[in-house]
PDB file as gemmi writes it, atoms N, CA and C in Angstrom:
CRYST1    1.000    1.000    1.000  90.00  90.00  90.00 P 1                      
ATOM      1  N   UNK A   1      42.240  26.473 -40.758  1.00  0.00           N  
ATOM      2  CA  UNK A   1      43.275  27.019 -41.605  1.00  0.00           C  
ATOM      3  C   UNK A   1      44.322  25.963 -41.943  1.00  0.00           C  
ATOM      4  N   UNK A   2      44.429  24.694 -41.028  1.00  0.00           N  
ATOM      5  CA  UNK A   2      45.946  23.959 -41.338  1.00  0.00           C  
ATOM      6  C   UNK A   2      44.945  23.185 -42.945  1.00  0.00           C  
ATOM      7  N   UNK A   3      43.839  22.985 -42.646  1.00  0.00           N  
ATOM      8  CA  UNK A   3      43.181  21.848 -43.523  1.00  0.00           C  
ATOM      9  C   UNK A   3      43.624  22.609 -45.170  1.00  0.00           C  
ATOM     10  N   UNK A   4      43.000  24.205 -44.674  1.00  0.00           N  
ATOM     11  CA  UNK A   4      42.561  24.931 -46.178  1.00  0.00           C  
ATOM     12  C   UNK A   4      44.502  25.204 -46.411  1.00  0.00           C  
ATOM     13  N   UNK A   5      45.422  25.297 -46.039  1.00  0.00           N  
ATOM     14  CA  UNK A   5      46.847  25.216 -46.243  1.00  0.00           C  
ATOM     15  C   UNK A   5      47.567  23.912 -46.542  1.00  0.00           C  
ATOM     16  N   UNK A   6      47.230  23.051 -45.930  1.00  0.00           N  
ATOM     17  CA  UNK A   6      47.390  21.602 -46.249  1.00  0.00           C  
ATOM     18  C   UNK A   6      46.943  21.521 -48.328  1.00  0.00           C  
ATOM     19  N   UNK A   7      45.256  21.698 -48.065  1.00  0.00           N  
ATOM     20  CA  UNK A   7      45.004  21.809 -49.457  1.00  0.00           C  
ATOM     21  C   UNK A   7      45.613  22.362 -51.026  1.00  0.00           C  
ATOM     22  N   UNK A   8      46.227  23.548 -50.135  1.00  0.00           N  
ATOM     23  CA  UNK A   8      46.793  24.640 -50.907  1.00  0.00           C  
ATOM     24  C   UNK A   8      48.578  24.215 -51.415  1.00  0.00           C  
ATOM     25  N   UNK A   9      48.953  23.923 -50.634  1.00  0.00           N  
ATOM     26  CA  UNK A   9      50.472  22.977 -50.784  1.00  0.00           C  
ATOM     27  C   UNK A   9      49.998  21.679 -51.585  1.00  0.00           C  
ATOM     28  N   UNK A  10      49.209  21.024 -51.080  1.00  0.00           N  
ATOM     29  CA  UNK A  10      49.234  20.135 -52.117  1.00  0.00           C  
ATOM     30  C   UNK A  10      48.802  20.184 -53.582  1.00  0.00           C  
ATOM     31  N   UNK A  11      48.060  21.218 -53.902  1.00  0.00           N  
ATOM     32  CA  UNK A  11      47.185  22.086 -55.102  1.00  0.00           C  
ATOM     33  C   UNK A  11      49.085  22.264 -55.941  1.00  0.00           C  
ATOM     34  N   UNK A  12      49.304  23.110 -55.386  1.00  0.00           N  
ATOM     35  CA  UNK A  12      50.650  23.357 -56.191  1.00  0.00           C  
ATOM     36  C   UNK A  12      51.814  22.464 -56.454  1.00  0.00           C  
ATOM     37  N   UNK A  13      51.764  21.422 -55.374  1.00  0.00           N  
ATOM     38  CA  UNK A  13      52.584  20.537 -56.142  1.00  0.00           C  
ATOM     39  C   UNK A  13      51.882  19.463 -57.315  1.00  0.00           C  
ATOM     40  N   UNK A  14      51.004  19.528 -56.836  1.00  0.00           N  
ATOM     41  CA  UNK A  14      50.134  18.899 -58.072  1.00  0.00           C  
ATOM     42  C   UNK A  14      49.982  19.684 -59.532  1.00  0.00           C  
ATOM     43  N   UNK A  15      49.629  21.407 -59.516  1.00  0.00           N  
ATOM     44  CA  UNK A  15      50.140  21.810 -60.422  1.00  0.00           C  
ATOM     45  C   UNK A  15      51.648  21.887 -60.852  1.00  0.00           C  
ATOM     46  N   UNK A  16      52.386  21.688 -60.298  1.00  0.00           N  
ATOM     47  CA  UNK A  16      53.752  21.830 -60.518  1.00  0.00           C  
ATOM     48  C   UNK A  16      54.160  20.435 -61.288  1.00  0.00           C  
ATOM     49  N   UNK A  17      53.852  19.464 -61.312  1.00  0.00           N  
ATOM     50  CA  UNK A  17      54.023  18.351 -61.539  1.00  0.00           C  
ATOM     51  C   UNK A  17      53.118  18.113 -62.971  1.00  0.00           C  
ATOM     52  N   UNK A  18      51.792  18.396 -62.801  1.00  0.00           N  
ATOM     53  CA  UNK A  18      50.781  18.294 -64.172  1.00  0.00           C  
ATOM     54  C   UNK A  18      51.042  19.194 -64.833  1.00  0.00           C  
ATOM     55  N   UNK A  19      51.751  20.721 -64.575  1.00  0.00           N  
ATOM     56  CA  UNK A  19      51.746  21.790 -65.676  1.00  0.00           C  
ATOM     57  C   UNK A  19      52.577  21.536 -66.900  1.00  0.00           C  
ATOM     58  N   UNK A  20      53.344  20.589 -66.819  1.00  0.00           N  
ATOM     59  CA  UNK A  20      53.783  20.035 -67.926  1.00  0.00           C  
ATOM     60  C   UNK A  20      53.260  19.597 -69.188  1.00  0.00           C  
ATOM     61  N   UNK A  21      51.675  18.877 -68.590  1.00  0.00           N  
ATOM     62  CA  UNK A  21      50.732  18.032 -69.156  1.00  0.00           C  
ATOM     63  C   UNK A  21      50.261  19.245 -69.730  1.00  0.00           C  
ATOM     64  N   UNK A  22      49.860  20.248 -69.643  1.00  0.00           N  
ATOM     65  CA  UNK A  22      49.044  21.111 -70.102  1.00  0.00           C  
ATOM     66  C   UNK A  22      49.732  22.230 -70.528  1.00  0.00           C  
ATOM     67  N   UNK A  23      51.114  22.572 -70.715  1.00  0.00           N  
ATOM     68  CA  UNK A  23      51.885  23.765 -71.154  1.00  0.00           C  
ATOM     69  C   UNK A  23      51.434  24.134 -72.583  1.00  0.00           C  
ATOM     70  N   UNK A  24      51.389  23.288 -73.652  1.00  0.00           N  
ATOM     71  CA  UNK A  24      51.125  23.222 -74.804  1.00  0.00           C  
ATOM     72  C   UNK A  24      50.041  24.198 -74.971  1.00  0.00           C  
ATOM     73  N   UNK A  25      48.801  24.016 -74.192  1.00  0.00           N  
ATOM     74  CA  UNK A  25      46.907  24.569 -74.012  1.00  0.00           C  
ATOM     75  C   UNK A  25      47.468  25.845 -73.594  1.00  0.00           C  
ATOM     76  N   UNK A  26      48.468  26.420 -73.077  1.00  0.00           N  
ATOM     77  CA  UNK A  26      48.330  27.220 -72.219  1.00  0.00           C  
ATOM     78  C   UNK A  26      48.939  28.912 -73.455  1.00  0.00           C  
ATOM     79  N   UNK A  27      48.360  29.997 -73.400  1.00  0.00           N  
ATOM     80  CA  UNK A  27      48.756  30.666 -74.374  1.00  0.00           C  
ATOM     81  C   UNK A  27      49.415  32.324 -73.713  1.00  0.00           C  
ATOM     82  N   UNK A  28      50.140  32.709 -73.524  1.00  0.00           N  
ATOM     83  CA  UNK A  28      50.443  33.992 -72.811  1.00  0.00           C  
ATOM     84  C   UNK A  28      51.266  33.762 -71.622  1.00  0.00           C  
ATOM     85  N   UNK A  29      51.183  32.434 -70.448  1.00  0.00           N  
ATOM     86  CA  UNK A  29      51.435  32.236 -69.643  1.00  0.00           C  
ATOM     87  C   UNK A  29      52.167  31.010 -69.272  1.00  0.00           C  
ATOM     88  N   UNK A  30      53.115  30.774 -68.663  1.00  0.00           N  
ATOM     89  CA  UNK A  30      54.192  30.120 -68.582  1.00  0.00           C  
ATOM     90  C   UNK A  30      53.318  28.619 -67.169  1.00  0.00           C  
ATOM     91  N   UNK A  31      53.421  27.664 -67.495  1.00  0.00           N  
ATOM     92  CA  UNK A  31      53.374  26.578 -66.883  1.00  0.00           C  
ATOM     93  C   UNK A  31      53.495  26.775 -65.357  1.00  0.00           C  
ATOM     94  N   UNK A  32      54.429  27.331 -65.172  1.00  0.00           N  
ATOM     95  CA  UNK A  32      54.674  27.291 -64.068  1.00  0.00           C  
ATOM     96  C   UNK A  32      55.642  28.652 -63.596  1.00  0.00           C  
ATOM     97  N   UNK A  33      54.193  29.729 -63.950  1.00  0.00           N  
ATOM     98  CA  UNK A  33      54.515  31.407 -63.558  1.00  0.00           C  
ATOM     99  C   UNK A  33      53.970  31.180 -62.254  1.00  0.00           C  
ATOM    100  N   UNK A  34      55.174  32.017 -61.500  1.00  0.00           N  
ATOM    101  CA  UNK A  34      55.076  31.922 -59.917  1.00  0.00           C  
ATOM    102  C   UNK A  34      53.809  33.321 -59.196  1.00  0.00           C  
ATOM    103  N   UNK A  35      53.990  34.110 -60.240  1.00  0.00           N  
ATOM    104  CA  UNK A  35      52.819  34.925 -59.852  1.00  0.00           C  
ATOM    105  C   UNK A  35      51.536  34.589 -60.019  1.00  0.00           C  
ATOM    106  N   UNK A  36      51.142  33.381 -60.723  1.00  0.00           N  
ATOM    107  CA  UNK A  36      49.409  33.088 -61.010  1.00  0.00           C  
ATOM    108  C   UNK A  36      49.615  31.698 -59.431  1.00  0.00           C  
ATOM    109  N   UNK A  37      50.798  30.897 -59.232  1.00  0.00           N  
ATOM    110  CA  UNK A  37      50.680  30.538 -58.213  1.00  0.00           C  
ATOM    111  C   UNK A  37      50.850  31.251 -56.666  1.00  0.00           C  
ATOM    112  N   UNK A  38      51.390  32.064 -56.700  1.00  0.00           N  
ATOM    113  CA  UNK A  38      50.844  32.790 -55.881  1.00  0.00           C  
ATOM    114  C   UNK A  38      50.033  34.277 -55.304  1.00  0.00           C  
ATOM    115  N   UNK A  39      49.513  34.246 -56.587  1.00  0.00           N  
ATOM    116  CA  UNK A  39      48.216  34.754 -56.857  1.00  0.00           C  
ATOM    117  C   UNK A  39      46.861  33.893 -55.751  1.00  0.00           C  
ATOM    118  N   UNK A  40      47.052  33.018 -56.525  1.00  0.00           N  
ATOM    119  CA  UNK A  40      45.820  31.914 -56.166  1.00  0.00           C  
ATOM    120  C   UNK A  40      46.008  31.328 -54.844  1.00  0.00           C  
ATOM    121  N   UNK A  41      47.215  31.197 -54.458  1.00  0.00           N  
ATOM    122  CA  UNK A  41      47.379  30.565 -53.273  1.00  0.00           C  
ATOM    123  C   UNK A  41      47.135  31.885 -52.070  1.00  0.00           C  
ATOM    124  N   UNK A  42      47.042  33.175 -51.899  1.00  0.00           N  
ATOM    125  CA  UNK A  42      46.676  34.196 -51.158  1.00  0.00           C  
ATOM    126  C   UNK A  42      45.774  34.166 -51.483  1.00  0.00           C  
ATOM    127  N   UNK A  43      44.618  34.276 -52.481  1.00  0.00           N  
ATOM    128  CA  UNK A  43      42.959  34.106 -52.567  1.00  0.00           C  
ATOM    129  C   UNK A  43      42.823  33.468 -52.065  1.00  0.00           C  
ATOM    130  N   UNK A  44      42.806  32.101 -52.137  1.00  0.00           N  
ATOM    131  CA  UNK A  44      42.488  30.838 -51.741  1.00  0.00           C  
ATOM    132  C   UNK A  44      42.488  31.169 -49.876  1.00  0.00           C  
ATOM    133  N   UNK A  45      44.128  31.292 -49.624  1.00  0.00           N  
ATOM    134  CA  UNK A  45      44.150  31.367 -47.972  1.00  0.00           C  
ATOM    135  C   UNK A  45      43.439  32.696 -47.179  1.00  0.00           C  
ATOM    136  N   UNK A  46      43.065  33.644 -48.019  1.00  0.00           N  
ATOM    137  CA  UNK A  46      42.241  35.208 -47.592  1.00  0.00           C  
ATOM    138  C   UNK A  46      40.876  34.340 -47.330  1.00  0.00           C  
ATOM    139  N   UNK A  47      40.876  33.664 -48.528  1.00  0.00           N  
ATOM    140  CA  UNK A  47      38.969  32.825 -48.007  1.00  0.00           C  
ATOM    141  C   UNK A  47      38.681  32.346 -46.899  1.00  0.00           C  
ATOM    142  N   UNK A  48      39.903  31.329 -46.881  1.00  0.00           N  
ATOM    143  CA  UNK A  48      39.479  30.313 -45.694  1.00  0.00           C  
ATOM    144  C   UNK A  48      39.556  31.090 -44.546  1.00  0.00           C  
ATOM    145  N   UNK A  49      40.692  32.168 -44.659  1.00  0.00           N  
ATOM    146  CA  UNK A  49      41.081  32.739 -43.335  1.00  0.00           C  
ATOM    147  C   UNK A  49      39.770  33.319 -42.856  1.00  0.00           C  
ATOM    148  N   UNK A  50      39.080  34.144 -43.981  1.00  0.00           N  
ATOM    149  CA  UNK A  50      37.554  35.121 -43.340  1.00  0.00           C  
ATOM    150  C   UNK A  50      36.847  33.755 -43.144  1.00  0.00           C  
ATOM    151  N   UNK A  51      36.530  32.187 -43.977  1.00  0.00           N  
ATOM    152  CA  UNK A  51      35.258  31.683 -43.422  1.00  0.00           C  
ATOM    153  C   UNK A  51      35.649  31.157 -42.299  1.00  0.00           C  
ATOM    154  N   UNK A  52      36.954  31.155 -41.554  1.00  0.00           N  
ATOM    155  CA  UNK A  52      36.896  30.381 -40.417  1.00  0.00           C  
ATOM    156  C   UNK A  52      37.110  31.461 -39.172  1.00  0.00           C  
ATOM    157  N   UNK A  53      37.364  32.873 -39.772  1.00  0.00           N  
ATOM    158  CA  UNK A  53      37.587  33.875 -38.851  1.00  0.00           C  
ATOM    159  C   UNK A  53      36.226  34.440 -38.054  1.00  0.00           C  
ATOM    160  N   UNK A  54      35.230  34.867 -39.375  1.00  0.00           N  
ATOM    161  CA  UNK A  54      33.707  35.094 -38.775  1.00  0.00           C  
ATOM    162  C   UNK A  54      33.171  34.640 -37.581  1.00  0.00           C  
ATOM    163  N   UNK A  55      32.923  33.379 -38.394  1.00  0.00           N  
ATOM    164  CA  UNK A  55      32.396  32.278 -37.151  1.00  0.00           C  
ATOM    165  C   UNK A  55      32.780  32.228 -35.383  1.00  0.00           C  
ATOM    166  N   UNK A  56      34.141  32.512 -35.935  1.00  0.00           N  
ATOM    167  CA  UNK A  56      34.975  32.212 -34.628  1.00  0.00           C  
ATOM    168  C   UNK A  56      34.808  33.801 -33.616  1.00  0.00           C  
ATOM    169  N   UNK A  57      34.032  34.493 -34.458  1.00  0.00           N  
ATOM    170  CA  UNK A  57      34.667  35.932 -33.922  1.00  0.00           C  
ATOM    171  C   UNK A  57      33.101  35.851 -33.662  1.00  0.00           C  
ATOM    172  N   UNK A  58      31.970  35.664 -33.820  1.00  0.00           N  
ATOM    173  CA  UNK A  58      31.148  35.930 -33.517  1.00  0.00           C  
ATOM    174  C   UNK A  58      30.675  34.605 -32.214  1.00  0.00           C  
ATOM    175  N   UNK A  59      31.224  33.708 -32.134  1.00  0.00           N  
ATOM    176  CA  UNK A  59      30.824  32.530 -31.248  1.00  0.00           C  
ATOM    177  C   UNK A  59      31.628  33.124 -30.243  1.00  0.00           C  
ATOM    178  N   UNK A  60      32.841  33.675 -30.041  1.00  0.00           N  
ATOM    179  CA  UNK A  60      33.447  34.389 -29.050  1.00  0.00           C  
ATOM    180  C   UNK A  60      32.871  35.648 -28.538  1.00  0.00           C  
ATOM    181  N   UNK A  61      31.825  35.775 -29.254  1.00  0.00           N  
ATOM    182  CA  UNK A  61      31.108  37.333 -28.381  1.00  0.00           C  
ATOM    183  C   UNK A  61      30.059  36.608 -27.286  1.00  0.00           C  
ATOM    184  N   UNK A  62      29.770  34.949 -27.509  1.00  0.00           N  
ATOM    185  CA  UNK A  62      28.806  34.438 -26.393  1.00  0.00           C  
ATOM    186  C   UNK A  62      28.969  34.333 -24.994  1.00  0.00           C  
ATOM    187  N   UNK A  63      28.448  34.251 -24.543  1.00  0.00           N  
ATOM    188  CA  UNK A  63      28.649  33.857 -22.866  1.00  0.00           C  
ATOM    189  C   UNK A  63      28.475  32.663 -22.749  1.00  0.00           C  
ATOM    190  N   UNK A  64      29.357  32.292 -22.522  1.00  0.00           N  
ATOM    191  CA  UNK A  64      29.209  30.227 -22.108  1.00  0.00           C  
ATOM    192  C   UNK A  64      28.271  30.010 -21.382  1.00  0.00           C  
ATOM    193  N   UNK A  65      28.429  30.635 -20.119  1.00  0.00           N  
ATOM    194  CA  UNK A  65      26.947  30.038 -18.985  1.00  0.00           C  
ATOM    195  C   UNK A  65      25.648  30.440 -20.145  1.00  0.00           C  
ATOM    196  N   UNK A  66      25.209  31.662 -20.652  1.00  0.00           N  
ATOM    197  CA  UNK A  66      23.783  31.462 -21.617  1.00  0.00           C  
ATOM    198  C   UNK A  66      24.161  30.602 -22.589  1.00  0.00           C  
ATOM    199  N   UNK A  67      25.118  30.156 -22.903  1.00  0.00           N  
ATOM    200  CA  UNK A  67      25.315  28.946 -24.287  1.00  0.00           C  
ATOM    201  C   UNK A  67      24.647  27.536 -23.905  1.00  0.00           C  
ATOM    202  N   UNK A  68      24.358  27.436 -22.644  1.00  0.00           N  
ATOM    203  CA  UNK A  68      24.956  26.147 -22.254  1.00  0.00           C  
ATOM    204  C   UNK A  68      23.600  26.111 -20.938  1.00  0.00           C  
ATOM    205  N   UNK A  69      22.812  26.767 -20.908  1.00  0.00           N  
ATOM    206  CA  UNK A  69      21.618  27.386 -20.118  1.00  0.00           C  
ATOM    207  C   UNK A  69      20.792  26.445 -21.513  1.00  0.00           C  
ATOM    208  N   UNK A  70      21.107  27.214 -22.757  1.00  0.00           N  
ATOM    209  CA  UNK A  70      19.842  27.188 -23.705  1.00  0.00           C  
ATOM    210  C   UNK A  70      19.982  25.788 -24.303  1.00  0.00           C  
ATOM    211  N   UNK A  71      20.658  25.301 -23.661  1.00  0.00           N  
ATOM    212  CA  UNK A  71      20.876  23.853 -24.290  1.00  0.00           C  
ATOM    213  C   UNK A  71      20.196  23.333 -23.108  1.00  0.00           C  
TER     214      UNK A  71                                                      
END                                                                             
């Protein structure tokens, strides 16, 4: 989660900085509308949160001694 948040902070200052470059292209929606950024930035962190939550939730149902037997 710090990696996929790390990513995500830097995503927006990078849009925050380029939306300038592209305001012109943009038709209905403001450069730098705080609801499409944080829109995207809760998708984005809901993802990472389930692909790193699964994993973790199902490797925690193991028993170390059979983990470590089958190796």
């Amino acid at each position: 989660m710090r990696l996929a948040s790390a990513g995500v902070v830097i995503g927006i200052l990078a849009a925050l900085i380029l939306g300038r470059m592209i305001a012109g292209l943009l038709y209905g929606v403001g450069a730098h509308d705080p609801a499409t950024f944080v829109g995207v930035a809760v998708l984005l962190l809901g993802c990472a949160f389930f692909a790193c939550w699964v994993p973790a939730r199902r490797a925690a149902g193991v028993d170390p001694v059979i983990a470590l037997q089958a190796e």
